[in-house]
N, C-alpha and C positions, 0 to 999 in steps of 0.2 A: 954484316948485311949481305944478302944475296945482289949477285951483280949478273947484270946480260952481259950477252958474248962481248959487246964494248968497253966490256967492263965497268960504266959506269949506271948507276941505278936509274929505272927509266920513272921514277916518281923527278930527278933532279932533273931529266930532261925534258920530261914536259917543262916542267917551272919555268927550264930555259927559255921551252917554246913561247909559251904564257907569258914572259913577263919580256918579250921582244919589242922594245915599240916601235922601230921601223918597220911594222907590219902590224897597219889597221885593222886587217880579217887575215883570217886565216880558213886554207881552202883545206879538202879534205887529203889533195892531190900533194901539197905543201908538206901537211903532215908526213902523209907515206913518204914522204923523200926525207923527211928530216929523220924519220925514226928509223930508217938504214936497211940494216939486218935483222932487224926484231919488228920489223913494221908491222908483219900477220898478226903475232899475239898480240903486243901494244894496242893495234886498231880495235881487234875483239875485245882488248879488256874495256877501249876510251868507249865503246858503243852500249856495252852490254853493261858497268858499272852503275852509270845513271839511272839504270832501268830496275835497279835492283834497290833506291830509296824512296820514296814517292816521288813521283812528278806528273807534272801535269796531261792531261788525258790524250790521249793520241803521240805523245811522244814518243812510246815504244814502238810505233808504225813507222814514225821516222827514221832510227835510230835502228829501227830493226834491218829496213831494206839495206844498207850495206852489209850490213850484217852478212845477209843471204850471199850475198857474192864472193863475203872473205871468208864465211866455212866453207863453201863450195871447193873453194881454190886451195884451203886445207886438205879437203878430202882426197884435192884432186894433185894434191904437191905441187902444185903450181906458183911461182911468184906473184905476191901480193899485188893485185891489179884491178881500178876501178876503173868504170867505162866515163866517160864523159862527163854524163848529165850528173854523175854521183861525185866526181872529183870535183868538178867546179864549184859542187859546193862550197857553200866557206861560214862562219861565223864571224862574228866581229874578234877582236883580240880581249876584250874585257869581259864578252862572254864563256870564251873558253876560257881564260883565266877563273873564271867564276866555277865552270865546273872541275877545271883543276885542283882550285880550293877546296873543290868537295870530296873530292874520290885522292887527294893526296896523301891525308893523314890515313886512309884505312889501305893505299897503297906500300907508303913506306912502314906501315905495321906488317903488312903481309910477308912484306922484302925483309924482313928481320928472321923472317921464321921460314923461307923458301931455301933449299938448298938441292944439289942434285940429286937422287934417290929412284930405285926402282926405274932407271933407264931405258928395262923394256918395254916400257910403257910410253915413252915418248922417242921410240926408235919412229924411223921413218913410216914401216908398217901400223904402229901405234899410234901415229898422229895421223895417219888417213883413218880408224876408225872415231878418232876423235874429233874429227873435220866431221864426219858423217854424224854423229850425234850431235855436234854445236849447230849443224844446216838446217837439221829437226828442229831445235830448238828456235834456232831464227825465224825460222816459217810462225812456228807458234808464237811467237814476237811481234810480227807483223798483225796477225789477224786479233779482232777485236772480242777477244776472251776475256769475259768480267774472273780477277784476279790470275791472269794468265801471264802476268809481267814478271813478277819480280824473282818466283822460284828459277825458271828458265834463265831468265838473267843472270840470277847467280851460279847458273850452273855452269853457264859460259864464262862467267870472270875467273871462278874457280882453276876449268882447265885452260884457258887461257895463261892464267898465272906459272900451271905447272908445266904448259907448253914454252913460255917464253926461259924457264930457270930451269927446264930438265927435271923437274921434279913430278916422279910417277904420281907418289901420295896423294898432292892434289889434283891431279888429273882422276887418280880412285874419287874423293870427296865430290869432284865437279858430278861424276857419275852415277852417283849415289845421289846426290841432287837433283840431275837430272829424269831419276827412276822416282823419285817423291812428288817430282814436278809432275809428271806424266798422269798418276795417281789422280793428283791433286784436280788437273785438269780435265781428266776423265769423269769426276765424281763431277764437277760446274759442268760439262756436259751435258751428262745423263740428268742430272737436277733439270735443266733449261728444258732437255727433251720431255722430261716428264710434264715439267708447268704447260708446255707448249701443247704433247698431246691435253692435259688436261681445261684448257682455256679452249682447243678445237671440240673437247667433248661435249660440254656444257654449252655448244652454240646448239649440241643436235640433243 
């Protein structure tokens, strides 16, 4: 199994986190201190994972906006850092256990088949291009694009994943993802532009 720089798998530390019960909620600020050295990837994978199975409407606006702040700080090789109003967040501890439940087994599938590879890809110059396309990707996350969730999402768990294990390859896939997503969104664009001119033409 591939292991972060802690060596130990970050699907077990959530678990940790999740099944703590001296701690009713859990903030966002919590988080980022407990997940250490690996907080950057970890947080993009815990925000952008959810987004990538159905759920409920408007949760990718939620889920997105930090989002935006922690590719930003990718881009910008900056230490993972939320402003206030985002770290106080918090959920309850049975709710995040609940999403841990969700995104763990397809996390520790992923950790089975992550290993270091293609290095120059997650060199430090590599990971600012790749902070730059997940920031893209957030923005598009946030705004209310009928099916604008889940490709983007996956595109960020992807290089997230090969961000946090050094692995290029999936950092290539997130990419590749993220060029289908674009596509994909481009075309529900130009559709809506078109209904839209078409609905203005028929009033004249």
């Amino acid at each position: 199994m591939a292991h972060s720089h802690s060596g130990r798998a970050l699907s077990d530390v959530l678990f940790e986190i999740a099944s703590d019960t001296t701690r009713p909620r859990i903030s966002l600020g919590a988080l980022l201190k407990a997940l250490d050295d690996r907080a950057l990837g970890a947080l993009l994978l815990i925000f952008s994972l959810p987004c990538v199975i159905p759920m409920p409407p408007g949760t990718s606006t939620v889920l997105g906006t930090p989002l935006v702040f922690l590719t930003a700080q990718l881009m910008l090789a900056l230490a993972p850092w939320l402003p206030q109003f985002i770290a106080q967040r918090s959920i309850s501890r049975t709710d995040f256990a609940a999403v841990v439940a969700r995104i763990a087994p397809w996390l520790a599938r992923a950790e089975n088949l992550l290993k270091p590879r293609l290095l120059w890809i997650t060199a430090p110059i590599g990971e600012r291009f790749v902070g730059l396309v997940c920031l893209y990707l957030a923005i598009v996350l946030v705004l209310p694009i009928p099916l604008g969730n889940m490709l983007p999402a996956l595109a960020i768990s992807l290089m997230a994943l090969g961000v946090l294990e050094r692995d290029g390859l999936w950092v290539i896939a997130g990419l590749i993802t993220a060029v289908a997503s674009t596509v994909l969104i481009a075309g529900v664009l130009v559709a809506m532009l078109k209904a839209a001119l078409f609905v203005v033409a028929s009033f004249f």
